[in-house]
C-alpha positions as CSV (number, residue, x, y, z in Angstrom):
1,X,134.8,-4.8,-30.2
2,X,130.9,-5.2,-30.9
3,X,129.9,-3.7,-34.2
4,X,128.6,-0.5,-34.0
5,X,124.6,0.6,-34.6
6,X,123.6,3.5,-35.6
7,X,121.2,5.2,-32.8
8,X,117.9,6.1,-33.5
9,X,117.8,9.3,-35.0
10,X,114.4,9.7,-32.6
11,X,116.4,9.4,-29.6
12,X,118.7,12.2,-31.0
13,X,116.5,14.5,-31.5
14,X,114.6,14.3,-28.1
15,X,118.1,14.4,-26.3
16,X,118.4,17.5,-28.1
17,X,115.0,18.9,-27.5
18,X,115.5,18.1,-24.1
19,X,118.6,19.9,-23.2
20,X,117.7,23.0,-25.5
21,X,114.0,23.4,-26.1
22,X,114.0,25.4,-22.9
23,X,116.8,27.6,-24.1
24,X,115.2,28.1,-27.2
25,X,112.1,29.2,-25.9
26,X,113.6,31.8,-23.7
27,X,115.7,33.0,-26.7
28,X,112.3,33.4,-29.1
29,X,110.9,34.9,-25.3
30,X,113.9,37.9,-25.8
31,X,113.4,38.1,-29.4
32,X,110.0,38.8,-29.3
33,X,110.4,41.6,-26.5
34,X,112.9,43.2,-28.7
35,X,115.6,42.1,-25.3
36,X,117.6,39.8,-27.9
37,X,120.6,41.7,-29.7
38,X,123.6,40.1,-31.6
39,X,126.8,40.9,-30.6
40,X,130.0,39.6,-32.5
41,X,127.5,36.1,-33.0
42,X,127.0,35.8,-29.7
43,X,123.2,36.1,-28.6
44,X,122.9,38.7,-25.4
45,X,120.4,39.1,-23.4
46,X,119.5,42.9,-23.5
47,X,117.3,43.2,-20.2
48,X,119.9,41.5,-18.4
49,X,123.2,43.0,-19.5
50,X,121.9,46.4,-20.1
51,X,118.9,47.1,-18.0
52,X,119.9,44.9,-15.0
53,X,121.9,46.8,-11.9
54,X,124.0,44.6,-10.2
55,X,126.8,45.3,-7.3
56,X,129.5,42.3,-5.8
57,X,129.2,43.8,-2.6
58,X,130.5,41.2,0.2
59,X,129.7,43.3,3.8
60,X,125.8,42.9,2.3
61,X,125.8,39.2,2.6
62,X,129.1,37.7,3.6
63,X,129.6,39.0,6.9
64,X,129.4,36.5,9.7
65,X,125.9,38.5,11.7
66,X,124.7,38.6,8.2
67,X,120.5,39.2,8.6
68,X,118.4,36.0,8.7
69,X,117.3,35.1,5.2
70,X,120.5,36.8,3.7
71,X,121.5,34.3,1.3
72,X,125.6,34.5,0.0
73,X,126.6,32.9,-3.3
74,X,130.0,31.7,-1.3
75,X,127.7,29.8,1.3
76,X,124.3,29.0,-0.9
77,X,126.0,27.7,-4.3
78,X,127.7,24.4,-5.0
79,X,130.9,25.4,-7.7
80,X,131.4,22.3,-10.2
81,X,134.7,22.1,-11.9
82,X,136.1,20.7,-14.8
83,X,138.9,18.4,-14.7
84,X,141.5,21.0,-15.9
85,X,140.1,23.5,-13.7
86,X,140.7,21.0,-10.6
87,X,144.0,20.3,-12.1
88,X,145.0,23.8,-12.3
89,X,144.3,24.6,-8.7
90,X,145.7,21.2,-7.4
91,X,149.3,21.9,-9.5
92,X,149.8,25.1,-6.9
93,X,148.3,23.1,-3.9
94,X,151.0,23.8,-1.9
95,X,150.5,27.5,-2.7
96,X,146.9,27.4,-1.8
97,X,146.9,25.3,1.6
98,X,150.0,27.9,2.5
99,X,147.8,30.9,2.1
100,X,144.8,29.8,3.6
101,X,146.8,28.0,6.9
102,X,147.6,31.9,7.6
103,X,144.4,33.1,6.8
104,X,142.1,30.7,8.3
105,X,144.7,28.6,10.6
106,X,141.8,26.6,12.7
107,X,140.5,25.2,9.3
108,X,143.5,24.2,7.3
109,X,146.3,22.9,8.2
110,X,149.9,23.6,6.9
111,X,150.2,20.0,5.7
112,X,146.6,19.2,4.3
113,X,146.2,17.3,1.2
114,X,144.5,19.7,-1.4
115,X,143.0,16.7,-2.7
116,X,140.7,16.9,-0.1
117,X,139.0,20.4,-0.7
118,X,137.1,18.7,-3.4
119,X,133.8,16.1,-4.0
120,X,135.6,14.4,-6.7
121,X,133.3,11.9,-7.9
122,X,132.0,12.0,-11.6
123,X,131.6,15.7,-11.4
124,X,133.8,17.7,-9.4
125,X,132.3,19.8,-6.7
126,X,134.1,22.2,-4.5
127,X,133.6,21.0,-1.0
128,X,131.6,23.2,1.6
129,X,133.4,23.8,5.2
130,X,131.9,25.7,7.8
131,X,129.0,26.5,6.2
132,X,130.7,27.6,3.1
133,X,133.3,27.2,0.5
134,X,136.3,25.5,1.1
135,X,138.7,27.8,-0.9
136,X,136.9,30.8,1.3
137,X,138.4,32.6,4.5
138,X,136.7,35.5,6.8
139,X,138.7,38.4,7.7
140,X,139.2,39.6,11.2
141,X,136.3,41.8,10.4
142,X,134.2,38.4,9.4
143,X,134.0,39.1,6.1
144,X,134.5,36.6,3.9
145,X,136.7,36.4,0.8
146,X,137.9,33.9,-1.7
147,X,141.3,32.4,-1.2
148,X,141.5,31.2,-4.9
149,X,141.0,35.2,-5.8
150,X,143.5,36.7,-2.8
151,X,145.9,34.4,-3.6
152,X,146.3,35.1,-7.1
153,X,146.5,39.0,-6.4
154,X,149.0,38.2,-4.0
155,X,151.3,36.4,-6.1
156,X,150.3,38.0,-9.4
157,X,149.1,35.3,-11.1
158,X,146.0,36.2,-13.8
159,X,142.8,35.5,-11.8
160,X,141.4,33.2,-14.3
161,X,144.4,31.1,-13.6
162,X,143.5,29.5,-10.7
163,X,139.5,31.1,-9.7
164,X,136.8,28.8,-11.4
165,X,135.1,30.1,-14.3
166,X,131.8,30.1,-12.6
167,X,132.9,31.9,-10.1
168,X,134.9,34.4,-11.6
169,X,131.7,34.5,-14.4
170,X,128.8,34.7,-11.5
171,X,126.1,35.8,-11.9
172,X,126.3,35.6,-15.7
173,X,125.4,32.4,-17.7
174,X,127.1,31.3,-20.8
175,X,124.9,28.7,-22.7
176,X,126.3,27.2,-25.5
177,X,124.2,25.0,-28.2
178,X,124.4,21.9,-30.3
179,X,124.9,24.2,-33.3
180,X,127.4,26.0,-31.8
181,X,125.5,29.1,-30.9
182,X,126.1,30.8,-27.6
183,X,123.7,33.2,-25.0
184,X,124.7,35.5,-23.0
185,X,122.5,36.1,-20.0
186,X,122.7,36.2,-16.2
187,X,121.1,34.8,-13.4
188,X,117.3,35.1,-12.4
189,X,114.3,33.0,-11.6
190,X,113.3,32.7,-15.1
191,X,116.9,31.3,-16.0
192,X,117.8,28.8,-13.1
193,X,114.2,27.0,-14.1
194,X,116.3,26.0,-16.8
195,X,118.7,23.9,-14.7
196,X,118.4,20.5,-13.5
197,X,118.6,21.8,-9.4
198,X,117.2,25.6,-9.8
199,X,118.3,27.6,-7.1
200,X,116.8,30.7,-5.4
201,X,118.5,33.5,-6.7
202,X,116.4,36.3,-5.7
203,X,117.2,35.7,-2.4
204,X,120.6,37.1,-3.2
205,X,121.0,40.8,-2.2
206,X,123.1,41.4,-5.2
207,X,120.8,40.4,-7.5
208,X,117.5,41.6,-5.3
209,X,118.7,45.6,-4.7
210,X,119.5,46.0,-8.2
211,X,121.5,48.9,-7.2
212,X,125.1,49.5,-9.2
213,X,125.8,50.2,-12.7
214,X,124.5,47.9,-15.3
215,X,125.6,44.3,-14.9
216,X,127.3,44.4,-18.2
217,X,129.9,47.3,-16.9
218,X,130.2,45.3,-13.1
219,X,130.8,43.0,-14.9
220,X,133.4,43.9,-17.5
221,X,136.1,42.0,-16.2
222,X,134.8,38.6,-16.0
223,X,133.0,39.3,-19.7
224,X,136.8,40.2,-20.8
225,X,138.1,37.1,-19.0
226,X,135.1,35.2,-21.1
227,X,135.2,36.7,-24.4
228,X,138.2,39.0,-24.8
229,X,138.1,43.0,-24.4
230,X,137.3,43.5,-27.9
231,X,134.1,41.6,-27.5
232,X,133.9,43.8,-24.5
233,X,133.8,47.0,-26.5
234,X,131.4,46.0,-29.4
235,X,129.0,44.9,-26.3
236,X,129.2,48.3,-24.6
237,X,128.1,49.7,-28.2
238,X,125.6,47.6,-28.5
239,X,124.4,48.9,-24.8
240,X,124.6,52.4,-26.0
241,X,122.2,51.4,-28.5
242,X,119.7,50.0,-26.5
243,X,119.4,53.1,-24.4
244,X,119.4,55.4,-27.2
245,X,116.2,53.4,-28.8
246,X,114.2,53.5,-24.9
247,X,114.4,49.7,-24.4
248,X,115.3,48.6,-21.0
249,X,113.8,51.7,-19.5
């Protein structure tokens, strides 16, 4: 083994910049807004938790005569995966490839390999099948579900057990710094200039109506799944409070 050199602290530091500066800048961006507010150490961002509207509402874009330019996030977005993430879905494979043979019997076959379903290179990708994810099926209506999600309601299994965390957490965003310090925001234009392949978010109709409650309460069960329902309950305070002092309005 070659004797180890210590790396230039230089290099450190501009890895580091590179990766966060643009997070930090959007945080100082909330902060001096007054859109920043601390819950239980975790920074959220006000505007979009509190002030946002946001409804998962499938027959809007996931029907099969959806309108031109109707963008879905089950046909637009590429889901990467951890390892234990793939792991977890592959140890009930034979679940899964049983579930969706009956729901989407042209597509997958009773004896298909579930390694197959993903782009397992260096990251782990969930493949895309007729124009859309692999773990998805349409209805007889043409709506379109995820299989991962049915499945675990069917056999009662927690949802986080098998679903993705980006999917089950979509549209929020979790960022999580060198330091340790996490943000809590959600998906926009501004945020997804942050990442290496931006995507167009605004073309989603979820996120384009802003119709629905505030994201934070649509989204209360993925922010439970996240961060537990007491984090749950101090951030619904912390909405209350935002109201009451006229931000987001």
């Amino acid at each position: 083994m070659s004797a180890r050199i210590e790396t230039n602290p230089a290099l450190i530091e501009w890895l580091r910049d590179y990766e966060e500066q643009p997070w930090r800048r959007f945080v100082r961006g909330l902060q001096e807004r007054g859109e920043l507010v601390d819950v239980a150490g975790v920074m959220v961002d006000a505007r979009a938790l509190f002030a946002t509207r946001f409804r998962c509402d499938s027959k809007t874009c996931a029907m099969v005569d959806r309108p031109d330019g109707v963008e879905s996030c089950c046909e637009e977005y590429y889901v990467e995966v951890t390892v234990a993430e793939r792991d977890r879905i592959a140890r009930r494979g034979a679940e899964v490839v049983e579930f969706l043979s009956r729901k989407d019997p042209a597509r997958v076959k009773p004896d298909r390999d579930i390694a197959t379903f993903f782009d397992d290179r260096n990251t782990i990708e969930l493949r895309k099948e007729d124009n859309r994810c692999v773990f998805s099926y349409r209805d007889e209506a043409g709506q379109l579900w995820c299989g991962l999600h049915s499945l675990a309601l069917e056999k009662g299994w927690p949802i986080e057990s098998i679903k993705p965390t980006t999917c089950i957490l979509f549209p929020l965003v979790v960022f999580r710094f060198e330091n340790g310090d996490l943000l809590l925001t959600a998906t926009s234009e501004e945020v997804e200039r942050m990442f290496a392949n931006p995507k167009e978010s605004l073309k989603l109709p979820c996120l384009l109506k802003q119709a629905g409650d505030p994201m934070y309460v649509e989204c209360r069960g993925a922010i439970e799944t996240a961060f537990g329902k007491p984090f749950y309950a101090r951030l619904a305070e912390a909405a209350s409070e935002f109201r009451k002092n006229g931000s987001g309005t």
